[in-house]
C-alpha positions as MATLAB code, in Angstrom:
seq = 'XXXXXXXXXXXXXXXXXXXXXXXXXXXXXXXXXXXXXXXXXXXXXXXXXXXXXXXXXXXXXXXXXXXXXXXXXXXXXXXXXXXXXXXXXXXXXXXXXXXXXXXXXXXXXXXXXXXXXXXXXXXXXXXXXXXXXXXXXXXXXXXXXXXXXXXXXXXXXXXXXXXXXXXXXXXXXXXXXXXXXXXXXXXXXXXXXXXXX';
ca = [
       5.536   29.786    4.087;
       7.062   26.202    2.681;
       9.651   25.434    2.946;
      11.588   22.718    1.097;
      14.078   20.501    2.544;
      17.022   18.585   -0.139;
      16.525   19.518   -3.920;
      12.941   20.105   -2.955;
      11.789   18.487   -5.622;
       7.758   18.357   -5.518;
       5.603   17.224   -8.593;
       1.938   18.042   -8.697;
      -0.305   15.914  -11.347;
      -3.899   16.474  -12.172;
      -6.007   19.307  -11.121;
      -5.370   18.581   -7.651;
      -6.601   21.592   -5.080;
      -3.958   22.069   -2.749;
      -4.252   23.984    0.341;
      -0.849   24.440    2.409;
      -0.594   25.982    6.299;
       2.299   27.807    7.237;
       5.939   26.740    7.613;
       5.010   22.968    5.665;
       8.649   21.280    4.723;
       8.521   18.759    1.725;
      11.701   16.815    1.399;
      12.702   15.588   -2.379;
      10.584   13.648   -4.668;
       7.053   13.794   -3.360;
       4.228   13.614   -6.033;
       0.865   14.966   -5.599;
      -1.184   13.709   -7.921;
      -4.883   14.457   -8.581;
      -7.184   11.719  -10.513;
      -9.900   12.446  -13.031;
     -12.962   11.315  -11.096;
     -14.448   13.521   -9.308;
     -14.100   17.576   -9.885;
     -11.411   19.324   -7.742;
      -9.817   17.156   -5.486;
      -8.965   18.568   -2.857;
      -5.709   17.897   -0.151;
      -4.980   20.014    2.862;
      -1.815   19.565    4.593;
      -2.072   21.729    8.155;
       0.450   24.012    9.657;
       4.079   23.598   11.085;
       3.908   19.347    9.026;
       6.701   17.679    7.173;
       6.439   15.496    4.478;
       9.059   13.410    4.130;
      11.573   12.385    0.620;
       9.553    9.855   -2.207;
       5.848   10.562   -0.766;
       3.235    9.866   -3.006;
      -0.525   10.904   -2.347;
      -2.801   10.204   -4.334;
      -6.159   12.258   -4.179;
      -9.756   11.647   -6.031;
     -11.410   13.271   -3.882;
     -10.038   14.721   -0.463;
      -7.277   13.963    1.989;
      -6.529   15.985    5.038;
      -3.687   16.132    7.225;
      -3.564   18.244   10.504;
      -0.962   20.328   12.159;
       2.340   19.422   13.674;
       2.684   16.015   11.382;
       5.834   14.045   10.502;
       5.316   11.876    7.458;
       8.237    9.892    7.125;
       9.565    8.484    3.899;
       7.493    6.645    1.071;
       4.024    7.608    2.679;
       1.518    6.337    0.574;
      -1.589    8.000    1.181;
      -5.017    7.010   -1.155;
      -8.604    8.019   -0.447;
      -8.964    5.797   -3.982;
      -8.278    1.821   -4.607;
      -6.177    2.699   -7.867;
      -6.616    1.338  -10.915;
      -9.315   -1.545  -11.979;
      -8.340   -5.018  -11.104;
      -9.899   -5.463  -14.380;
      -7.210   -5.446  -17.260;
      -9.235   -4.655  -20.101;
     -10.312   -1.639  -18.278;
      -7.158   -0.563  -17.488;
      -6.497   -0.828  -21.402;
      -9.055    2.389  -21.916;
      -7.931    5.936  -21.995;
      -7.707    6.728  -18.279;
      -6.491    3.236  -17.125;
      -9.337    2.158  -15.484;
     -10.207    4.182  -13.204;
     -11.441    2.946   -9.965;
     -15.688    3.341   -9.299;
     -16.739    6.607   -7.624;
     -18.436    4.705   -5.069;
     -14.913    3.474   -3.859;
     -13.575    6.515   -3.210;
     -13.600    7.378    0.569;
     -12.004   10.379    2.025;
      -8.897   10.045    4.629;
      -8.380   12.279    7.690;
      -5.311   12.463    9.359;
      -4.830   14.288   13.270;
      -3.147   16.770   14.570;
       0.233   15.863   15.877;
       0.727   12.454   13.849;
       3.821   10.124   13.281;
       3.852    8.047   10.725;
       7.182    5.697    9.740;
       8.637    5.181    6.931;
       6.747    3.209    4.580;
       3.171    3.376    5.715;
       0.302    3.366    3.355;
      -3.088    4.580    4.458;
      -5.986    3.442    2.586;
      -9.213    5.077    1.324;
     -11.529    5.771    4.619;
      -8.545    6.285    7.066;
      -9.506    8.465   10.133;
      -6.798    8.726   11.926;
      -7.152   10.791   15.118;
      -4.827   13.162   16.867;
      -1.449   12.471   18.215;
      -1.374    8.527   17.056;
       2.255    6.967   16.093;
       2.325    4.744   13.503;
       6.163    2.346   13.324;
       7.711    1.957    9.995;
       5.338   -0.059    7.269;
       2.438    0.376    9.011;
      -0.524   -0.482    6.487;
      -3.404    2.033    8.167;
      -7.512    1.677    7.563;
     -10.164    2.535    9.075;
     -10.438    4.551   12.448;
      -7.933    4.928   14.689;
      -8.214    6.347   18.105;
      -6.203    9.431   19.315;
      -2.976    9.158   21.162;
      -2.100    5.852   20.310;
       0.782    3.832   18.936;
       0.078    1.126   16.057;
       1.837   -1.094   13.941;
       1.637   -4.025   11.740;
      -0.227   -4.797    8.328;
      -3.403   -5.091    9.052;
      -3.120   -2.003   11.390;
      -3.036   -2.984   14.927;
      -3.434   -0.630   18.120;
      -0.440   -2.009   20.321;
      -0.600    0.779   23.124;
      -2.373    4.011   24.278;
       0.111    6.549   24.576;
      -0.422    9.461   27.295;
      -1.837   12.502   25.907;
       1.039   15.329   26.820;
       0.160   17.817   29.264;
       0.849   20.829   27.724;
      -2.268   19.772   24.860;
      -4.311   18.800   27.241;
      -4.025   21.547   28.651;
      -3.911   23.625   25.699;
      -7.032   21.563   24.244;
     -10.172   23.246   24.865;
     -13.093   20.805   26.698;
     -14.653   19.614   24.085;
     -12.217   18.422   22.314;
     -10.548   16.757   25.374;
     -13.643   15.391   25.801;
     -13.234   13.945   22.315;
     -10.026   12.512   22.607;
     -11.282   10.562   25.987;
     -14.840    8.967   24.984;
     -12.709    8.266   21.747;
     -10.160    6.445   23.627;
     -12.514    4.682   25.847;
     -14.597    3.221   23.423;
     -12.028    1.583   21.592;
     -10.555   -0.128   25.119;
     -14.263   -1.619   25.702;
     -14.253   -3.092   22.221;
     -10.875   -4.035   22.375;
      -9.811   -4.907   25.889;
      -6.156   -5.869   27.128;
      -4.569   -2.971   25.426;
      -1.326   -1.633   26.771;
      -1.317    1.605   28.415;
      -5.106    1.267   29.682;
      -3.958    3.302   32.653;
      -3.849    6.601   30.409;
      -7.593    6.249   29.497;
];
């Protein structure tokens, strides 16, 4: 079931492929727009997520969000660059659409945050449980359980993974989350919150 928060305005462009878990809230204004590049793009938004008032995502080819996500306001989510940087291209029928080889899926977690005002770029993965503070501009991976910030994306901290998903999680996929983690504090050491690797 949606279920639609406001006017509930929601505008879907292109052929875009939607696929919608249960109990997903849109707030008002949020376009969904599918480009003419590839056949059937394709988004997935996961169970028990809200997407938040003036949204925009824009989909060539696939974008996936997991369950038990809050999208704040004025997401911007791309797995495409837009348009051409070249003007008489974007003078054609079709406005210049960007090259197929720049399109790059994007992957969103389970349990994400993301502020108000963050775009995430083509090639995003973002992994489970990560918090991202208002304006956040978010590329490529990002570990799970951890809070960012800033354009370019930084990690600033790694957040404690609650108990009752750990718990919940089965081994492999706590597994997962922890080599995931710990990777990302050897390249990057002096991270905050090193004692919840």
């Amino acid at each position: 079931k949606m279920w639609y928060a406001g006017d509930g305005s929601c505008r879907v462009f292109g052929d875009l492929h939607i696929y919608i878990g249960d109990n997903v809230t849109f707030f008002d204004n949020i376009a969904l727009v599918g480009l003419r590049l590839f056949d059937g793009p394709r988004l997935d938004l996961g169970s028990d997520s809200y997407i938040g008032p003036l949204s925009r995502f824009m989909v060539a080819r696939s974008i996936e969000i997991g369950s038990h996500c809050i999208l704040g306001s004025r997401i911007l989510l791309m797995d495409n660059p837009g348009h051409s940087s070249d003007a008489e291209k974007r003078l054609q029928p079709g406005g210049g659409l960007p090259p197929p080889e720049s399109v790059r899926p994007v992957v969103i977690g389970n349990y994400c945050f993301l502020g108000a005002g963050c775009v995430v770029y083509p090639g995003a993965r973002v992994g489970d449980g990560v918090v991202a503070a208002a304006g956040t501009h978010i590329s490529g991976n990002i570990p799970p359980f951890t809070a960012v910030r800033a354009n370019p994306c930084r990690v600033r901290r790694f957040l404690p993974i609650p108990e009752f998903l750990w718990e919940s999680a089965d081994r492999e996929r706590r597994e997962e989350w922890r080599l995931a983690r710990r990777a990302y504090a050897l390249e990057h050491p002096g991270i905050e919150g090193g004692e919840h690797l």
